[in-house]
PyMOL Python script that loads the backbone (N, CA, C, O; Angstrom):
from pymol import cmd

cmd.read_pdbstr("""\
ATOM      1  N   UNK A   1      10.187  10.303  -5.519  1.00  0.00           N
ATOM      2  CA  UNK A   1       9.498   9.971  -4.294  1.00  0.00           C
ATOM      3  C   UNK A   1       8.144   9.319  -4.582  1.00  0.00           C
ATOM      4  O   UNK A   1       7.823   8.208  -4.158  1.00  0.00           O
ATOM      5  N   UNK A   2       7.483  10.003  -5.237  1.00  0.00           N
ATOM      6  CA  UNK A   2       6.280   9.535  -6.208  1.00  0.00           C
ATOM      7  C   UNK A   2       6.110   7.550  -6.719  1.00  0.00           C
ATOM      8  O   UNK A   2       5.407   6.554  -6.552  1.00  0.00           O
ATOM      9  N   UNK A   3       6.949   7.896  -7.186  1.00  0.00           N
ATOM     10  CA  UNK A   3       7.041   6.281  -7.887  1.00  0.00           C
ATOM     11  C   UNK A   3       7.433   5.474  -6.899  1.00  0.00           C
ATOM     12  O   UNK A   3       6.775   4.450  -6.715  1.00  0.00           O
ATOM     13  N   UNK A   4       8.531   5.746  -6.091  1.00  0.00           N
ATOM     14  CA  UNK A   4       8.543   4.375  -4.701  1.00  0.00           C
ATOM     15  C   UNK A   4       7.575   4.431  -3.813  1.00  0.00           C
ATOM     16  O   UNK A   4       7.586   3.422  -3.109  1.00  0.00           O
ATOM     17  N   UNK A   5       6.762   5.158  -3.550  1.00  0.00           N
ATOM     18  CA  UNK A   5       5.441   5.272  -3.296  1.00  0.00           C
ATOM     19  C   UNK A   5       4.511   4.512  -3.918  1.00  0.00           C
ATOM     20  O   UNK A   5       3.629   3.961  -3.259  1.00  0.00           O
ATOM     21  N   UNK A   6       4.589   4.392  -5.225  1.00  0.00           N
ATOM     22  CA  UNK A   6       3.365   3.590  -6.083  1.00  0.00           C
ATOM     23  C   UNK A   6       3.771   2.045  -5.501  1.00  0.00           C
ATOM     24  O   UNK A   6       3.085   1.168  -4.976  1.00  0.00           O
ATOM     25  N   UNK A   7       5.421   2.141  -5.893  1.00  0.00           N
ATOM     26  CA  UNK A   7       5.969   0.794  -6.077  1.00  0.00           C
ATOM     27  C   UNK A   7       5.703  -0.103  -4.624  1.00  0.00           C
ATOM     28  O   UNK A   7       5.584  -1.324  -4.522  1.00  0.00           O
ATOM     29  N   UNK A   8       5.655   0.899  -3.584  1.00  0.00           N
ATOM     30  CA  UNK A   8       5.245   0.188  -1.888  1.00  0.00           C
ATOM     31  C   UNK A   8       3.696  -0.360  -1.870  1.00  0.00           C
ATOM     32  O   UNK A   8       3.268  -1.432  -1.443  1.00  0.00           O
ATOM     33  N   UNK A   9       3.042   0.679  -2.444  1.00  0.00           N
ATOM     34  CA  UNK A   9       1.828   0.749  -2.742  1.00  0.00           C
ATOM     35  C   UNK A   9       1.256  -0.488  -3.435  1.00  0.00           C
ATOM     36  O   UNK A   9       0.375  -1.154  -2.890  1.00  0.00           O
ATOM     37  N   UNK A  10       1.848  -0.855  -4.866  1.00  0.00           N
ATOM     38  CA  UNK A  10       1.548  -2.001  -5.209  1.00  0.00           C
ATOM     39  C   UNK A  10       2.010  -2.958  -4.794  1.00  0.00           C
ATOM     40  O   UNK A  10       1.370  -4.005  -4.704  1.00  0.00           O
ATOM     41  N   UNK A  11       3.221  -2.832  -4.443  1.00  0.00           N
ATOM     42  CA  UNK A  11       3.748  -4.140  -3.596  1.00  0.00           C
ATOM     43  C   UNK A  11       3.292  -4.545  -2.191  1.00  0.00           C
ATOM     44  O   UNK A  11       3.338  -5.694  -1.754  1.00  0.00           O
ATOM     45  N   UNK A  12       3.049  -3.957  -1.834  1.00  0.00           N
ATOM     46  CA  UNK A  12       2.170  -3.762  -0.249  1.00  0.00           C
ATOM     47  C   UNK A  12       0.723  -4.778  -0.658  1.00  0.00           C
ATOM     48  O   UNK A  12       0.330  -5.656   0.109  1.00  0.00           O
ATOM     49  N   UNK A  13       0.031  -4.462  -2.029  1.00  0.00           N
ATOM     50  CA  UNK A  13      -1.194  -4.716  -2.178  1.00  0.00           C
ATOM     51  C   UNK A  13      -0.641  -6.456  -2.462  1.00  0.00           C
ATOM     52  O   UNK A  13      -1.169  -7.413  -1.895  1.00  0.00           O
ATOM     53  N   UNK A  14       0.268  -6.548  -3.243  1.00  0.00           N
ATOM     54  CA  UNK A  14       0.319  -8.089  -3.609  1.00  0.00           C
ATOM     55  C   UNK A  14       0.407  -8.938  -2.370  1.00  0.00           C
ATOM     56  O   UNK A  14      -0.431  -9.771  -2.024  1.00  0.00           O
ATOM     57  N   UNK A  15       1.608  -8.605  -1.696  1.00  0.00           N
ATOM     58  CA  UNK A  15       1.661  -9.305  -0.718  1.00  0.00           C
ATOM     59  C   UNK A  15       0.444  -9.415   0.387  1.00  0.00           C
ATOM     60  O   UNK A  15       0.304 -10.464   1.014  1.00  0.00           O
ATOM     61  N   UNK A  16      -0.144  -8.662   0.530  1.00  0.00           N
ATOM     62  CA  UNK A  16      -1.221  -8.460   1.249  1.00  0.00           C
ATOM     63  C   UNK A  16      -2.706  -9.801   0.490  1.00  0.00           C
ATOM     64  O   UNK A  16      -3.438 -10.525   1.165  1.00  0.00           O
ATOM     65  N   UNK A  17      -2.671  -9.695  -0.732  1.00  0.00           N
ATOM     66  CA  UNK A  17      -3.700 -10.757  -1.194  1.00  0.00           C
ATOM     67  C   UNK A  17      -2.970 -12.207  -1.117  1.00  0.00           C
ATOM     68  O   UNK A  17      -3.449 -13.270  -0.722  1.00  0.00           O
ATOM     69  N   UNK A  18      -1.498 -11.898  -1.678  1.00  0.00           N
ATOM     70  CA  UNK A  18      -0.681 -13.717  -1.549  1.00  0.00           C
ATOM     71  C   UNK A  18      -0.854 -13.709   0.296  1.00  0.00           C
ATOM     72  O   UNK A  18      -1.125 -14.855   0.655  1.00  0.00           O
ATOM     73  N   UNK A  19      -0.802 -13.128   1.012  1.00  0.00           N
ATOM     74  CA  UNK A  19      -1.226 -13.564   2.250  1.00  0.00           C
ATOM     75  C   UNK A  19      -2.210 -14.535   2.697  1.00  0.00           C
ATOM     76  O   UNK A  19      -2.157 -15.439   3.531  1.00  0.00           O
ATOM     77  N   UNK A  20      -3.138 -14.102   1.910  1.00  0.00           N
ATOM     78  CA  UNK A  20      -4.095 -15.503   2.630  1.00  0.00           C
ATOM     79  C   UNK A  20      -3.999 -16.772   2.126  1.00  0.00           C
ATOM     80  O   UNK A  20      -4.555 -17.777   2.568  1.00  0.00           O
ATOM     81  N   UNK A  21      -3.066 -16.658   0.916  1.00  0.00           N
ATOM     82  CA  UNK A  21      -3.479 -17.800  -0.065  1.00  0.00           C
ATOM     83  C   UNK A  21      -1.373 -18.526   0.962  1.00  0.00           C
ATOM     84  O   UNK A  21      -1.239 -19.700   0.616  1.00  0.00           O
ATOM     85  N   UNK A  22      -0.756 -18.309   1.419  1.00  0.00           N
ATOM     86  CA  UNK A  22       0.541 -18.681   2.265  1.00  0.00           C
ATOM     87  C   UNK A  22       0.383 -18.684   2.728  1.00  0.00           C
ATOM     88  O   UNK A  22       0.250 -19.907   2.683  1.00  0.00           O
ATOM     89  N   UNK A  23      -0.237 -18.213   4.716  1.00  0.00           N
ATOM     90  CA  UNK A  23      -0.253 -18.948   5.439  1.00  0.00           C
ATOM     91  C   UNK A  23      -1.488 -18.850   6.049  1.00  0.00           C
ATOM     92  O   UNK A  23      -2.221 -18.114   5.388  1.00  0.00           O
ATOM     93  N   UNK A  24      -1.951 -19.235   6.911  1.00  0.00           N
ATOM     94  CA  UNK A  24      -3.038 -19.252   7.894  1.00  0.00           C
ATOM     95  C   UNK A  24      -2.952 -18.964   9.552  1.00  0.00           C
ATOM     96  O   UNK A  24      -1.907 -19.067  10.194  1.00  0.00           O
ATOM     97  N   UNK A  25      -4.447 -18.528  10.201  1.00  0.00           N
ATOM     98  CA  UNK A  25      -4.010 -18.150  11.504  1.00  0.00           C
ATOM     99  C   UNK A  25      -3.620 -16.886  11.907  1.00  0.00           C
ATOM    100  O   UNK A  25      -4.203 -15.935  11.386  1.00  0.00           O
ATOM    101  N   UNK A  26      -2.454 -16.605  13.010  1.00  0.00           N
ATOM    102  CA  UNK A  26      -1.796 -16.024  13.308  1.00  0.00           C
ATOM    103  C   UNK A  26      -0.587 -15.200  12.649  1.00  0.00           C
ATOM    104  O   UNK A  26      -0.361 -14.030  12.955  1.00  0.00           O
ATOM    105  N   UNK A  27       0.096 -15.853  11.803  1.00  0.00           N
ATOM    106  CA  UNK A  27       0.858 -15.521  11.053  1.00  0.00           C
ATOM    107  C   UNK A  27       0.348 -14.736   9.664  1.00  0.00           C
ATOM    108  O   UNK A  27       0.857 -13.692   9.255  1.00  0.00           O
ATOM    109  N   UNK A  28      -0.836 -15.493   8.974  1.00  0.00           N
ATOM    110  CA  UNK A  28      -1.314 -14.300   7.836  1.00  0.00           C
ATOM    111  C   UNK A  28      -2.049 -13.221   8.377  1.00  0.00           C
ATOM    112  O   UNK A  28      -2.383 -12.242   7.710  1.00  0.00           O
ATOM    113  N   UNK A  29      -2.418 -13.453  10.096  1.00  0.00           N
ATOM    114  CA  UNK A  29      -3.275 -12.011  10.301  1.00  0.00           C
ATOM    115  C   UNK A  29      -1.869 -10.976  10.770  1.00  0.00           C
ATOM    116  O   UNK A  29      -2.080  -9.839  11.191  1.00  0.00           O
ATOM    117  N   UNK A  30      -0.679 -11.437  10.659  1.00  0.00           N
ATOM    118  CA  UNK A  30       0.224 -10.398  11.509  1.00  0.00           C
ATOM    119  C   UNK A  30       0.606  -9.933  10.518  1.00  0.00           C
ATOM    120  O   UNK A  30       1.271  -8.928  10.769  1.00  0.00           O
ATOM    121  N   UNK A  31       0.497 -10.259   8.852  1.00  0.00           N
ATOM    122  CA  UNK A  31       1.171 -10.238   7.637  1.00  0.00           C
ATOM    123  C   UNK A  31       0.262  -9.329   6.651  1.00  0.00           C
ATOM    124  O   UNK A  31       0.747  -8.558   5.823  1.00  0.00           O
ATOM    125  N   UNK A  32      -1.102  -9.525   6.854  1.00  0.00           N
ATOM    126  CA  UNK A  32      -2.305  -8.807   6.541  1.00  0.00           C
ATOM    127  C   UNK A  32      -2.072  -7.482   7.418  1.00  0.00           C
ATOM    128  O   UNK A  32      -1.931  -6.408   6.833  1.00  0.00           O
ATOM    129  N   UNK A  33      -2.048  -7.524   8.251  1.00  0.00           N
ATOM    130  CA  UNK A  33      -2.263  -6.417   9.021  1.00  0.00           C
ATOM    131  C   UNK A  33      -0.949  -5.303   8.738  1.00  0.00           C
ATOM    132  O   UNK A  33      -1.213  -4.111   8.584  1.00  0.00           O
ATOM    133  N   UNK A  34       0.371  -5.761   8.688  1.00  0.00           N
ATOM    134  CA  UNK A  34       1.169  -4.992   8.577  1.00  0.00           C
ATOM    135  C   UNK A  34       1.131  -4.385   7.119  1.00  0.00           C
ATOM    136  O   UNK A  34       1.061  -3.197   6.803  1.00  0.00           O
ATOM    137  N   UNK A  35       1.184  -5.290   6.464  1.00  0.00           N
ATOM    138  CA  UNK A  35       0.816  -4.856   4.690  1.00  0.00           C
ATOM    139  C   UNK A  35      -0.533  -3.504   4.434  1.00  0.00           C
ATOM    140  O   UNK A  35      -0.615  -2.524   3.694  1.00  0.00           O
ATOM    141  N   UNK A  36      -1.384  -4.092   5.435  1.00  0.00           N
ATOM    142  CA  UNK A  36      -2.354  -3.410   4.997  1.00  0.00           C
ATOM    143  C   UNK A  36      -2.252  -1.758   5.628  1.00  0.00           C
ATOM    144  O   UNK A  36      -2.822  -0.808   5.090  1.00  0.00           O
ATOM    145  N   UNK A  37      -1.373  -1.655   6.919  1.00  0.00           N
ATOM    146  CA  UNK A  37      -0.963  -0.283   7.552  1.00  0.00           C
ATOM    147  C   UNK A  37      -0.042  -0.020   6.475  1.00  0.00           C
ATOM    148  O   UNK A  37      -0.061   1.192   6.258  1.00  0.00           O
ATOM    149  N   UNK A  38       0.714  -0.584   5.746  1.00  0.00           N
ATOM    150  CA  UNK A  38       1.893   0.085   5.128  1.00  0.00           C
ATOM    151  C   UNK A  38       1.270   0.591   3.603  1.00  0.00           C
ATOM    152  O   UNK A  38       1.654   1.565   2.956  1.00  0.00           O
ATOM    153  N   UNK A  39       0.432  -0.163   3.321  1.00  0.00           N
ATOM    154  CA  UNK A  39      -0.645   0.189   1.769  1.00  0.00           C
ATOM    155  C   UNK A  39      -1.456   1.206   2.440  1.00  0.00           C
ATOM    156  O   UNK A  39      -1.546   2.063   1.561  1.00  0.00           O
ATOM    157  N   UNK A  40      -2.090   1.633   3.436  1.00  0.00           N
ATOM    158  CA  UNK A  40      -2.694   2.709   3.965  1.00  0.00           C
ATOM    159  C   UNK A  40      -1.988   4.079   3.832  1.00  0.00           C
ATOM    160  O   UNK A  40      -2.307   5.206   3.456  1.00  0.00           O
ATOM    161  N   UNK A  41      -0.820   3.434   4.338  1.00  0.00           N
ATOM    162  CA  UNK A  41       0.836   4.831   4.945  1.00  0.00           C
ATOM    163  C   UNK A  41       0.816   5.304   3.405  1.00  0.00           C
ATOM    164  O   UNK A  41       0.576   6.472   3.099  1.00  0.00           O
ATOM    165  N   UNK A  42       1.069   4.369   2.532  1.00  0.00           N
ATOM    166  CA  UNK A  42       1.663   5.145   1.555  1.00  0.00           C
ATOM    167  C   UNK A  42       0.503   5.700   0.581  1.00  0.00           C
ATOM    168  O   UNK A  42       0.773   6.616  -0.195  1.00  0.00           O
ATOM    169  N   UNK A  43      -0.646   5.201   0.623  1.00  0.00           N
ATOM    170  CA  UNK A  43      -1.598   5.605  -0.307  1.00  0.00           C
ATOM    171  C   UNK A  43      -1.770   7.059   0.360  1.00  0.00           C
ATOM    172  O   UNK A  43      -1.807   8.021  -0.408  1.00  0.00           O
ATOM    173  N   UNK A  44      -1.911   7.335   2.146  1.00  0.00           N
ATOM    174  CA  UNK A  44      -2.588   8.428   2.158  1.00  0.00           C
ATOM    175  C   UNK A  44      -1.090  10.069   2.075  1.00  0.00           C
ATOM    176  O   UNK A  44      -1.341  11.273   2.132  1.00  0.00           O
ATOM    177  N   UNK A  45       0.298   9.401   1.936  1.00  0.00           N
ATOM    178  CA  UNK A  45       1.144   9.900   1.815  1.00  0.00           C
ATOM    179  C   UNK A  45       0.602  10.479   0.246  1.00  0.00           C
ATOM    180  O   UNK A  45       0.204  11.634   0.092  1.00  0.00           O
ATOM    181  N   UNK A  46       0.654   9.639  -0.671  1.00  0.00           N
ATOM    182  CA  UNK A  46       0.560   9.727  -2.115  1.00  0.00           C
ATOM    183  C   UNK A  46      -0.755  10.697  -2.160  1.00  0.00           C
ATOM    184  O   UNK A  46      -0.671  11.499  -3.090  1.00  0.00           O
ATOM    185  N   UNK A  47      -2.100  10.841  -1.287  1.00  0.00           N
ATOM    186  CA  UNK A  47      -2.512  11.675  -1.241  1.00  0.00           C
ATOM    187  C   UNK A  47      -2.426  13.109  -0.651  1.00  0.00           C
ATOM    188  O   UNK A  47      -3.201  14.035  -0.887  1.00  0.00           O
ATOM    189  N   UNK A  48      -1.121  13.123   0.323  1.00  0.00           N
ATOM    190  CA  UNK A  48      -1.184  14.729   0.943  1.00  0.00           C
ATOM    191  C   UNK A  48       0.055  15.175  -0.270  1.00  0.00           C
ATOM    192  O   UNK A  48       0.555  16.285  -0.087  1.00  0.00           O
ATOM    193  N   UNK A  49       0.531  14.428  -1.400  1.00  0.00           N
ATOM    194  CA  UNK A  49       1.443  14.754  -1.918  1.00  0.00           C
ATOM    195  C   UNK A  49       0.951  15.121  -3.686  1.00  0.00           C
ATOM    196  O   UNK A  49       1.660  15.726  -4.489  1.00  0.00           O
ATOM    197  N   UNK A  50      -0.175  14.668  -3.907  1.00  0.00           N
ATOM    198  CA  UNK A  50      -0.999  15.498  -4.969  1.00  0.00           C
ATOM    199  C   UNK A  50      -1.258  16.484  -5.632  1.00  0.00           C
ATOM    200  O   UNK A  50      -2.073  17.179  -5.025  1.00  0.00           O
ATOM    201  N   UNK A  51      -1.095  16.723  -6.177  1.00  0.00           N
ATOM    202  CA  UNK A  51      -1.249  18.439  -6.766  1.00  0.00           C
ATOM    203  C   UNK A  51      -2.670  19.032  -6.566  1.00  0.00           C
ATOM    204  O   UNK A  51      -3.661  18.640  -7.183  1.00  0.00           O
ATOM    205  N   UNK A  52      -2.662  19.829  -5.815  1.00  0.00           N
ATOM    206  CA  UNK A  52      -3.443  20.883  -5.306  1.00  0.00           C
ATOM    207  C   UNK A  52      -4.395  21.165  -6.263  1.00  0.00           C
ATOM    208  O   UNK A  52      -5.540  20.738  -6.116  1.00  0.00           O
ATOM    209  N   UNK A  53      -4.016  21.962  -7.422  1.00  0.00           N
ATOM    210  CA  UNK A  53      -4.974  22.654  -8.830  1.00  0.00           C
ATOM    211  C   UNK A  53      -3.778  22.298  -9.519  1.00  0.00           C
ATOM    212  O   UNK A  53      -2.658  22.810  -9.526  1.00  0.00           O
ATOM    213  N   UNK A  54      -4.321  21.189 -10.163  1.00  0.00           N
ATOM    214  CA  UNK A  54      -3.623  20.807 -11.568  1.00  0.00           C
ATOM    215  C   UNK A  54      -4.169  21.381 -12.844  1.00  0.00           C
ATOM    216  O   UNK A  54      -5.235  20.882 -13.204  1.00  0.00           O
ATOM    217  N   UNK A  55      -3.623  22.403 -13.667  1.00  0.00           N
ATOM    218  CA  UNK A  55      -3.783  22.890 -14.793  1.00  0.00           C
ATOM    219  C   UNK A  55      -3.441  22.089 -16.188  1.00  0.00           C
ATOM    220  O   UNK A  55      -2.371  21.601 -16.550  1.00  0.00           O
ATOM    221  N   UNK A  56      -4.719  22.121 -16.846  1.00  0.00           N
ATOM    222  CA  UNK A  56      -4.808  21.461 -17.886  1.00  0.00           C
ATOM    223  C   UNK A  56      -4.912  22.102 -18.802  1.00  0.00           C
ATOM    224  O   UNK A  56      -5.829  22.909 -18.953  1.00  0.00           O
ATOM    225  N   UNK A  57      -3.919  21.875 -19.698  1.00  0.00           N
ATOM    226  CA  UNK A  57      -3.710  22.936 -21.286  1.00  0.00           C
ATOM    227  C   UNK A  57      -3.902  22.180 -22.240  1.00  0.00           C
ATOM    228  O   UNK A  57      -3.828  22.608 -23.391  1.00  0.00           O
TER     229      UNK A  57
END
""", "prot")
cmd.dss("prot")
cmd.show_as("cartoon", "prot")
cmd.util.cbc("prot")
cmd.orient("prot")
């Protein structure tokens, strides 16, 4: 669960920067915007899913 999380996460982030540089207007703000709720979703998922007290040996 962890790792397709990262993998949305980074992929969310790419597409989100190739956004401005593909289209303009209307279309990269509807493309920005969704990317950037879905890089939000999963980063703060990836944070309620963290280990609490991680023990280090």
């Amino acid at each position: 669960m962890k790792a397709l999380l990262w993998f949305v996460l980074v992929c969310s982030l790419v597409f989100n920067v190739t956004t401005s540089l593909l289209w303009s207007g209307t279309t990269q703000m509807a493309g920005s915007i969704a990317s950037g709720l879905i890089l939000l979703g999963s980063a703060f998922t990836l944070w309620l899913l963290r280990e609490k007290n991680p023990q280090n040996s």
